[in-house]
C-alpha positions in Angstrom: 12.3 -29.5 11.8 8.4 -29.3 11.7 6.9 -29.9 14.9 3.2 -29.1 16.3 2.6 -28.8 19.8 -0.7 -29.1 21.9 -1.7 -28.3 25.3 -4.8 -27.6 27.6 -5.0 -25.1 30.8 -2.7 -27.0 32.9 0.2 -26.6 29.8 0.2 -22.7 29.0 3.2 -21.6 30.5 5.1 -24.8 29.7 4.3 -24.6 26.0 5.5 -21.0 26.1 8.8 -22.2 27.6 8.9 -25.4 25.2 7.9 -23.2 22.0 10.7 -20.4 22.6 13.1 -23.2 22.8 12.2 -25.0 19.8 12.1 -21.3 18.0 15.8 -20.5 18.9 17.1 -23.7 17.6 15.5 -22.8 14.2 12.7 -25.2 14.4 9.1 -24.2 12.8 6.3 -24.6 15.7 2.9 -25.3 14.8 1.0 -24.5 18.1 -3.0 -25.8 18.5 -2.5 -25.3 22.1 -4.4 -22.6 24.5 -3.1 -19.7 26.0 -5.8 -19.7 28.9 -5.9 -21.5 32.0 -9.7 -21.8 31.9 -10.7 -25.0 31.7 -10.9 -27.1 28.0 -10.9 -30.3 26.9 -7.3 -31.7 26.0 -8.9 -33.8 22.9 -9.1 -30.4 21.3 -5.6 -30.3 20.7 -4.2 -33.3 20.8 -6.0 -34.5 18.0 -4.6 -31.7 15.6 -1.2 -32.5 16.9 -1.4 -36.0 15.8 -2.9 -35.4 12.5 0.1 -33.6 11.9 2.5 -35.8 12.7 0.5 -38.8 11.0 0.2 -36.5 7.3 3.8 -36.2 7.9 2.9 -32.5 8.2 5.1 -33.2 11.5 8.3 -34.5 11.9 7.4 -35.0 16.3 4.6 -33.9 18.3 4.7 -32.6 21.8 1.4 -32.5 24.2 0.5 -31.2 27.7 -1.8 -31.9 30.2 -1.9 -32.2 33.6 -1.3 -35.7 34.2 0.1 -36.5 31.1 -2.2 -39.5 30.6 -5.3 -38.2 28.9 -3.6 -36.3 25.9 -1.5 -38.9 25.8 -4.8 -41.9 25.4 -6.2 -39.2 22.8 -3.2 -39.3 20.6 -2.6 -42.5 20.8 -6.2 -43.2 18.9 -4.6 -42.2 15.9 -3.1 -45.2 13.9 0.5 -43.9 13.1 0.8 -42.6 16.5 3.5 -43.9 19.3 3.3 -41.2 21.8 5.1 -42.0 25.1 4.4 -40.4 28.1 7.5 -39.1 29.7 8.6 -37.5 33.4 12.5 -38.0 33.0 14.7 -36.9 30.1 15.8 -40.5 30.5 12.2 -41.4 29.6 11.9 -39.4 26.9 15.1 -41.1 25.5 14.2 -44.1 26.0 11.0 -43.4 24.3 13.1 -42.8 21.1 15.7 -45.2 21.0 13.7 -48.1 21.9 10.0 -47.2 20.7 10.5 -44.6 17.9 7.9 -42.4 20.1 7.0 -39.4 17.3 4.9 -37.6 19.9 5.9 -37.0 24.0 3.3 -36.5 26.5 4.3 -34.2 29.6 2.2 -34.1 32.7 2.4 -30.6 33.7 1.3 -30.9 37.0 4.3 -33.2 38.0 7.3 -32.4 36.4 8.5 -28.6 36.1 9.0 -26.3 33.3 12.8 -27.2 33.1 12.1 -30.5 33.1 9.5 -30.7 30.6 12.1 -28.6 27.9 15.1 -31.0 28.9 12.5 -34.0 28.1 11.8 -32.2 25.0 15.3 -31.6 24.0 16.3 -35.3 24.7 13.4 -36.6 22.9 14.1 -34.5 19.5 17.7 -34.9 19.5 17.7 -38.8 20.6 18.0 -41.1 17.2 15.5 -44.7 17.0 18.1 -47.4 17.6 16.4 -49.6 15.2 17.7 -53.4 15.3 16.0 -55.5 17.9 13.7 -52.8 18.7 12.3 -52.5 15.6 10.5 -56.3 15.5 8.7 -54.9 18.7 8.0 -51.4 17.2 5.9 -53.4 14.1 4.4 -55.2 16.8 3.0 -52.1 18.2 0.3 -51.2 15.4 -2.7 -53.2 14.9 -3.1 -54.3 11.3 
């Protein structure tokens, strides 16, 4: 599976983490993330991520920043975007079965590296329920 993967300074170390995971299952990484913890703007790479996943250049996206919320606003812009922001590995199944997410938003800053690759885990390897969900899902995007 394809997936990219952005983060600002509050995501280094959990993208590291995320991205050796992904690697040992066999998965091809795409990172626009940064490797510093000086300060950058998270619209930097999120945008790249969802590009990706919106040219189907993606199959998922994965972003980090320290509350979660901004990256996850930026990728959210993009039209064929459903990015759910995501503290639980509950969440982040939810966030598939119900809402077909393609791209997870972690907030660094309050959940831990563990977390954050269990979230990820759960989110690529949960299935969209489809059915009744998917009346609401069409709902989502503005025509």
């Amino acid at each position: 599976m394809k997936i990219s993967i952005g983060n600002d300074h509050a995501g280094p170390d959990y993208k590291k983490a995320i991205v050796e995971m992904l690697k040992a299952k066999g998965h091809e990484v795409t990172n626009y993330g940064t490797d510093s913890v000086d300060s950058v703007d998270y619209p930097d790479f999120g945008h790249p991520v969802a590009t990706d996943v919106e040219n189907g250049k993606a199959q998922f996206g994965i972003v980090i920043c320290g509350s979660g919320n901004g990256i996850n606003m930026t990728v959210n812009k993009h039209q064929g975007i459903r990015s759910a922001l995501c503290w639980t590995k509950e969440i982040a199944g939810l966030a598939r079965q119900h809402n077909d997410a393609n791209i997870i938003s972690i907030p660094a800053r309050y959940t831990s590296i563990n977390q954050a690759v269990e979230m990820v885990e759960t989110f690529l390897n949960t299935d969209f329920e489809g059915g009744r969900h998917q009346n609401r899902v069409d709902k989502i995007a503005c025509q």
